[in-house]
C-alpha positions as protocol buffer text, in pm:
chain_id: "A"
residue {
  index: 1
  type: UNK
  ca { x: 12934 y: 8112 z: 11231 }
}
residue {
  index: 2
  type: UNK
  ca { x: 12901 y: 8380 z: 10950 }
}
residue {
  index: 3
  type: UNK
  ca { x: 12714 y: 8293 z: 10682 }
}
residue {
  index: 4
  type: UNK
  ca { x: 12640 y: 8538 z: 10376 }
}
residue {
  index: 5
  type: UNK
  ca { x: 12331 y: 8544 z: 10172 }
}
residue {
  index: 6
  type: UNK
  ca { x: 12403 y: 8569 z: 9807 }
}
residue {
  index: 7
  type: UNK
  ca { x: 12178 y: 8668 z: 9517 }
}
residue {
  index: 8
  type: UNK
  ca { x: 12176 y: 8642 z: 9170 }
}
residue {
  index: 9
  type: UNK
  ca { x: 11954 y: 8841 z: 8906 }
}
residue {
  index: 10
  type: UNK
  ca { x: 11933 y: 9003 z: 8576 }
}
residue {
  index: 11
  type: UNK
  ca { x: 11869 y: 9376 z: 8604 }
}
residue {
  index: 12
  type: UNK
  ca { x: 11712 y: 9604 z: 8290 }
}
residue {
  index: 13
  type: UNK
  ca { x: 11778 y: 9918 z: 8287 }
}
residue {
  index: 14
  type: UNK
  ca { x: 11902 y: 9937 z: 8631 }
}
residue {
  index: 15
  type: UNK
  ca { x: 12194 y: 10027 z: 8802 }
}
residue {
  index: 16
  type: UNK
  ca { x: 12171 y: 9834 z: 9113 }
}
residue {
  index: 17
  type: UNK
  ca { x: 11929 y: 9700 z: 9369 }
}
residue {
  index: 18
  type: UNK
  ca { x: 11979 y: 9723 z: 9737 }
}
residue {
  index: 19
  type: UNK
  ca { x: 11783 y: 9676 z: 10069 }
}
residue {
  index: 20
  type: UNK
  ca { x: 11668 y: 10037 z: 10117 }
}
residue {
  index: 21
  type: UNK
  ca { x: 11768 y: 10149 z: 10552 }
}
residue {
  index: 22
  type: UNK
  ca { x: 11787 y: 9994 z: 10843 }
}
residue {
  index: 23
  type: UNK
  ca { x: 11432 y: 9934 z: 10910 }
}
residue {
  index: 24
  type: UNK
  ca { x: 11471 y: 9668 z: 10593 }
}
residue {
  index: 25
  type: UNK
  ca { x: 11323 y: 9333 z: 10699 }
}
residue {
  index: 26
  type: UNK
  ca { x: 11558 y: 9014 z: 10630 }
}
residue {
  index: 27
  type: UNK
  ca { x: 11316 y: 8734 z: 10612 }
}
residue {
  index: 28
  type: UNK
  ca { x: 11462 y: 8413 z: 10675 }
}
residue {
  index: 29
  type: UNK
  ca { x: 11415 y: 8013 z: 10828 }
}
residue {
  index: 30
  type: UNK
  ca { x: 11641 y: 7904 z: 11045 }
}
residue {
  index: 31
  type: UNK
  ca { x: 11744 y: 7592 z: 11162 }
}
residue {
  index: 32
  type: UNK
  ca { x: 11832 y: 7558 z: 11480 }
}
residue {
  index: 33
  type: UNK
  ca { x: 12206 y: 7365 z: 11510 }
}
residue {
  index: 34
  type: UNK
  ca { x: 12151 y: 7163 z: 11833 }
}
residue {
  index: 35
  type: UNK
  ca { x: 11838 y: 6961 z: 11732 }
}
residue {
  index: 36
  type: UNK
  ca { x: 11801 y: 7005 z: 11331 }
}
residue {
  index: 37
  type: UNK
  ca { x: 11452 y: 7195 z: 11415 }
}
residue {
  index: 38
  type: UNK
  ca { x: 11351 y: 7488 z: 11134 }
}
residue {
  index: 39
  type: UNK
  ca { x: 11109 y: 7766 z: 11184 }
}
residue {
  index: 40
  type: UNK
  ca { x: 10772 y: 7689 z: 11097 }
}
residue {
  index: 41
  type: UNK
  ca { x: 10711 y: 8014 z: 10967 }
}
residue {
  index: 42
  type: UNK
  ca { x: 10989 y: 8316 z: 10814 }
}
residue {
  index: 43
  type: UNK
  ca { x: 11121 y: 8539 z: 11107 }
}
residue {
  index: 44
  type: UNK
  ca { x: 11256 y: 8858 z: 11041 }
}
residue {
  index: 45
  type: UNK
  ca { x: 11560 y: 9044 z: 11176 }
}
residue {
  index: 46
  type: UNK
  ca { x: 11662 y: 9410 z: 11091 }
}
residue {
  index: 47
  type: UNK
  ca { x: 11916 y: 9612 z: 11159 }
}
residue {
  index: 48
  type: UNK
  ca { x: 11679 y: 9861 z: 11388 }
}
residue {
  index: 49
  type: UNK
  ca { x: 11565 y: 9645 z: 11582 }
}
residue {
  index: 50
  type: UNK
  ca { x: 11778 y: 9441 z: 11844 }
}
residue {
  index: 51
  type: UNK
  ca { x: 11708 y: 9188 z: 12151 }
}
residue {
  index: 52
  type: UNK
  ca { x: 11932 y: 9139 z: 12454 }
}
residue {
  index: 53
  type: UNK
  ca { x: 12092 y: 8794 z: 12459 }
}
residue {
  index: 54
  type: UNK
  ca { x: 12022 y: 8598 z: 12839 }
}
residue {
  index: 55
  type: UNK
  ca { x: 12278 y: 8669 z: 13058 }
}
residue {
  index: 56
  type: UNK
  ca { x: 12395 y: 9016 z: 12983 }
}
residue {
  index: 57
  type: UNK
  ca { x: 12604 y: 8877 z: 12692 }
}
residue {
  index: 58
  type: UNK
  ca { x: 12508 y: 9160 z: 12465 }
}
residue {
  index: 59
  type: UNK
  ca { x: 12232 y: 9241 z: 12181 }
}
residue {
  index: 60
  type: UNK
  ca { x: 12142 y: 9063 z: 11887 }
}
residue {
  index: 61
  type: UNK
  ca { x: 11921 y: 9096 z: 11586 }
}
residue {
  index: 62
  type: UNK
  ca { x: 11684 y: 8862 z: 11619 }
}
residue {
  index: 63
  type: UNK
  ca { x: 11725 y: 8629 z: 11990 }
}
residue {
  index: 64
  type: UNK
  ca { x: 11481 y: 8339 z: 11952 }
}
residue {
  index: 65
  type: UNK
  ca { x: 11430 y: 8011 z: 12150 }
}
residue {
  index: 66
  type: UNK
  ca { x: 11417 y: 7674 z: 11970 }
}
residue {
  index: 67
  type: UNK
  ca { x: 11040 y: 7526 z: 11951 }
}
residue {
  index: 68
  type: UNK
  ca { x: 11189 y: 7197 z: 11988 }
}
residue {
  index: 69
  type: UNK
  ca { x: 11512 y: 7192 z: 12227 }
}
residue {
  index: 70
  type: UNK
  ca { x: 11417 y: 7537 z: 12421 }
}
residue {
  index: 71
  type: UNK
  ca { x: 11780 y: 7650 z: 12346 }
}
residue {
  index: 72
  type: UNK
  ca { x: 11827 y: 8006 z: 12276 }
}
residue {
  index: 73
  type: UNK
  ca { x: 11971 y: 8096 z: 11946 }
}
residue {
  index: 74
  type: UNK
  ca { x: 12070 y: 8462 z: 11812 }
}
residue {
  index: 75
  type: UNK
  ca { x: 12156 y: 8629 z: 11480 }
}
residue {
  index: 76
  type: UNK
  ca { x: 12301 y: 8959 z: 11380 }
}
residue {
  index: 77
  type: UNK
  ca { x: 12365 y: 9153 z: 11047 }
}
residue {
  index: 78
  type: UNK
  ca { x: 12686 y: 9256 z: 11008 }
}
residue {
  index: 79
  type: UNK
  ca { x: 12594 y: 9640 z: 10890 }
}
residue {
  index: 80
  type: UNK
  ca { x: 12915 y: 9679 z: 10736 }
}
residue {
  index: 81
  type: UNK
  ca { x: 12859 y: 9380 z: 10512 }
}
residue {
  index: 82
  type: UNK
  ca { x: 12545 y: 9513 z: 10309 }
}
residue {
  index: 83
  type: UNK
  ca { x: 12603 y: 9606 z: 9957 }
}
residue {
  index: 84
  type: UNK
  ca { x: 12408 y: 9685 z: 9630 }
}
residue {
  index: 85
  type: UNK
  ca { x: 12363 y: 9408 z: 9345 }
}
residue {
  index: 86
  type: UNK
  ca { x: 12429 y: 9581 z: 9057 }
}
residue {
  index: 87
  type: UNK
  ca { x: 12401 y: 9561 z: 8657 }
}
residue {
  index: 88
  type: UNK
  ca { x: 12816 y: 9483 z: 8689 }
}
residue {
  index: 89
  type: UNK
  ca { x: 12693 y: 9157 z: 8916 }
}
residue {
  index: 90
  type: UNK
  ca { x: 12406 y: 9036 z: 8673 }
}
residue {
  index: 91
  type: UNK
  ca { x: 12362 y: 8710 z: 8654 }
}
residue {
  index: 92
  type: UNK
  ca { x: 12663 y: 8613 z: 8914 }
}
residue {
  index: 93
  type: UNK
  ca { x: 12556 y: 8545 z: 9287 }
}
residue {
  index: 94
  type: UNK
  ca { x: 12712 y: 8794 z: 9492 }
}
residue {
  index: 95
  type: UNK
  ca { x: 12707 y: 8827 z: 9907 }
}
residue {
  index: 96
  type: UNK
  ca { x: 12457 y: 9163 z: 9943 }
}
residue {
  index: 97
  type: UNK
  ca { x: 12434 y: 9104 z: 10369 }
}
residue {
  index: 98
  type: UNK
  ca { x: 12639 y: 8886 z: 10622 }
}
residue {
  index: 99
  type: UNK
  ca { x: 12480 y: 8705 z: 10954 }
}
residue {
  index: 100
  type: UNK
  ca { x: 12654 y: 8643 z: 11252 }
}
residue {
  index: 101
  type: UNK
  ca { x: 12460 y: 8321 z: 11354 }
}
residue {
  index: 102
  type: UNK
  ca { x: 12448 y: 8194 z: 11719 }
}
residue {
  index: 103
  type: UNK
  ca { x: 12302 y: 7855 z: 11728 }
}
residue {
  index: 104
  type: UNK
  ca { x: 12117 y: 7870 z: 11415 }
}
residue {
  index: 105
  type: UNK
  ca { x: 12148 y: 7795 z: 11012 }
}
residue {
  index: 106
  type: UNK
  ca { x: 12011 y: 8023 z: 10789 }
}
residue {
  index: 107
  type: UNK
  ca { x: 11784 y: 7758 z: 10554 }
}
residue {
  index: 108
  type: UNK
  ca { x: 11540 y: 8015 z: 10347 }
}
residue {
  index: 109
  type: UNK
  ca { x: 11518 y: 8325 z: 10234 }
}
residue {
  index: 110
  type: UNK
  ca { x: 11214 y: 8580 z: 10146 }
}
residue {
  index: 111
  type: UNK
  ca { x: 11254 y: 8868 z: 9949 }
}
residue {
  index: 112
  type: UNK
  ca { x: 10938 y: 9040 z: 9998 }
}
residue {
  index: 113
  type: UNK
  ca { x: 10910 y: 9419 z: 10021 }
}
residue {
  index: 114
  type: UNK
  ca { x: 11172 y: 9752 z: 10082 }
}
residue {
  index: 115
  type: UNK
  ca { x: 11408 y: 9698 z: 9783 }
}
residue {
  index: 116
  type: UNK
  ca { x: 11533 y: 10028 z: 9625 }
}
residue {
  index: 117
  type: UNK
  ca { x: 11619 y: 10001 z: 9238 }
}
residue {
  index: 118
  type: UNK
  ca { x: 11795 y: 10278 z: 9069 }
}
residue {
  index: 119
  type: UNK
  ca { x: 11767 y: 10382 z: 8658 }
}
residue {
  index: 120
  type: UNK
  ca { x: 12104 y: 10375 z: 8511 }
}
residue {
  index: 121
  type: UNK
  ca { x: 11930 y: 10636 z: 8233 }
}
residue {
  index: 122
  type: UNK
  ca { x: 11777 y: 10890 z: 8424 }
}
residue {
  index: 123
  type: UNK
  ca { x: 11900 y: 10823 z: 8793 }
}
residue {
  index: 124
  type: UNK
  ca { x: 11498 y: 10735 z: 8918 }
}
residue {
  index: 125
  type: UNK
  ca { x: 11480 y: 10592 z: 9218 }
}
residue {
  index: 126
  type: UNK
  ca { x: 11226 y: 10315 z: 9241 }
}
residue {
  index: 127
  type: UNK
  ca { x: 11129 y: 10260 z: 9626 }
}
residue {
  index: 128
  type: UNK
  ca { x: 10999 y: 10013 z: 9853 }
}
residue {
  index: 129
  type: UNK
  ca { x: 11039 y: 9780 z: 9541 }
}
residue {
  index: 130
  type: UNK
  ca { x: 10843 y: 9419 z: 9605 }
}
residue {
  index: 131
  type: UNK
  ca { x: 11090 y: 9111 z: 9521 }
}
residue {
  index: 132
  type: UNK
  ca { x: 10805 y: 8851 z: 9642 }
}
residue {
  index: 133
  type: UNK
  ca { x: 10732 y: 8666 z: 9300 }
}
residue {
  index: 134
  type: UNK
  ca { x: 11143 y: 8683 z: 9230 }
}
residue {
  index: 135
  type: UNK
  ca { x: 11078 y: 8929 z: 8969 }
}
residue {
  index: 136
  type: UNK
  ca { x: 10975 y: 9280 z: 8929 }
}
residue {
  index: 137
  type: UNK
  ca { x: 10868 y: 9527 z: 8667 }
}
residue {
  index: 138
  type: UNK
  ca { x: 10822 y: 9913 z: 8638 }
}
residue {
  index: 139
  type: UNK
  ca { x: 10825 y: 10176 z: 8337 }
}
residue {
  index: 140
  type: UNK
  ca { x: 11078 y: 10460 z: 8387 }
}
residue {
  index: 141
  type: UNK
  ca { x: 10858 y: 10800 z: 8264 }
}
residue {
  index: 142
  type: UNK
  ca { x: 11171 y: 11001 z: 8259 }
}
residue {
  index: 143
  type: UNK
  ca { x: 11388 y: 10756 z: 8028 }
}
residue {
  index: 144
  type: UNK
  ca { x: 11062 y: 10604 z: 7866 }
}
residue {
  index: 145
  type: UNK
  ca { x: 11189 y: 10260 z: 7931 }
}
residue {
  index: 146
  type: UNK
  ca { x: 11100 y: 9986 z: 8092 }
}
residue {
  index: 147
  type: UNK
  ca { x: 11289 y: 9826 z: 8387 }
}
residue {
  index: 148
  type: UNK
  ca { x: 11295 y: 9489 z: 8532 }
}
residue {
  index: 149
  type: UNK
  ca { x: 11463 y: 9281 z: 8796 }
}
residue {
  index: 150
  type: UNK
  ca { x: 11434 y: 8891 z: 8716 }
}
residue {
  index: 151
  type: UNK
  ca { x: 11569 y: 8497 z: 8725 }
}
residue {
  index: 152
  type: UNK
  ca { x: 11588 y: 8619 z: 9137 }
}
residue {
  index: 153
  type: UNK
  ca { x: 11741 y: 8335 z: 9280 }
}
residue {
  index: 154
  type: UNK
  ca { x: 11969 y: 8302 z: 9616 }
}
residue {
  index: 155
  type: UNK
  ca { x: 12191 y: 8143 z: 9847 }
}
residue {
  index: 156
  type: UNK
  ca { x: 12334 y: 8098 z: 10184 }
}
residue {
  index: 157
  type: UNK
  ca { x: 12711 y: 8047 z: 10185 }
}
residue {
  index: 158
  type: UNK
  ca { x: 12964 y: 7997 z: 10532 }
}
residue {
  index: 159
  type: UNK
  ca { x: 13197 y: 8316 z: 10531 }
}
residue {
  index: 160
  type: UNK
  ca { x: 13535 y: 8347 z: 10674 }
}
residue {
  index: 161
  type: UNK
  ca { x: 13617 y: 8610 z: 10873 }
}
């Protein structure tokens, strides 16, 4: 099943905001489809990073085996499903990454740390941009203002492929 995560926010002063490479960290819970079981904990999955799946069937993300049931579960990011949030989206969820999920339910998401936000006055890049408290602010020397990412919220939602 593919399942997008969507977020929502209200950007000042700034163009968009994006995971920044391929060594960005999607934290997430899953819940594992066979028994109802979630992670205790967030795991992580990024795009430079990969596991083989049991049996020679390939390479995932993130391959992890259900606490509960022992069944092995997998999810991968679709690379050519990430896109920037930007001022245009404010305040509208939009789909920024899609999951190929194997077993599992995406049921939380973490924001935490490696965001890139971009100026749309004076084209300053703002990197490895913390989203942990939902909300972020900087001052832009170059344009003397002040930008802000806030009202962070987001979702899961199934997508059809």
């Amino acid at each position: 099943m593919k399942t997008g995560l969507q977020i929502s926010a209200q950007l000042e002063n700034l163009e968009y905001v994006k995971p920044a490479g391929d060594d960005f960290r999607w934290y997430i819970k899953l819940t594992c489809s066979s028994c109802g079981e979630e992670t205790s904990d967030f795991v992580y999955c990024s795009l430079d990073e990969s596991s083989p799946l049991t049996g020679g069937r390939g390479q995932a993300s993130l391959v992890l085996k259900c606490k509960l049931c022992k069944r092995e579960n997998s999810i991968d990011i679709l690379k050519d499903s990430l896109t920037s949030y930007t001022q245009d989206d404010a305040g509208k969820f939009k789909t920024i990454v899609v999951f190929d999920c194997r077993g599992v339910t995406p049921s939380d998401f973490s924001p935490r740390v490696g965001w890139e936000a971009r100026c749309s006055e004076s084209s300053t890049v703002f990197a490895d941009v913390d989203l942990k408290e939902n909300e972020w602010y900087e001052y832009d020397e170059k344009s003397t203002e002040s930008v802000s990412i806030t009202e962070l919220s987001y979702k899961f939602v199934p997508v059809k492929h």
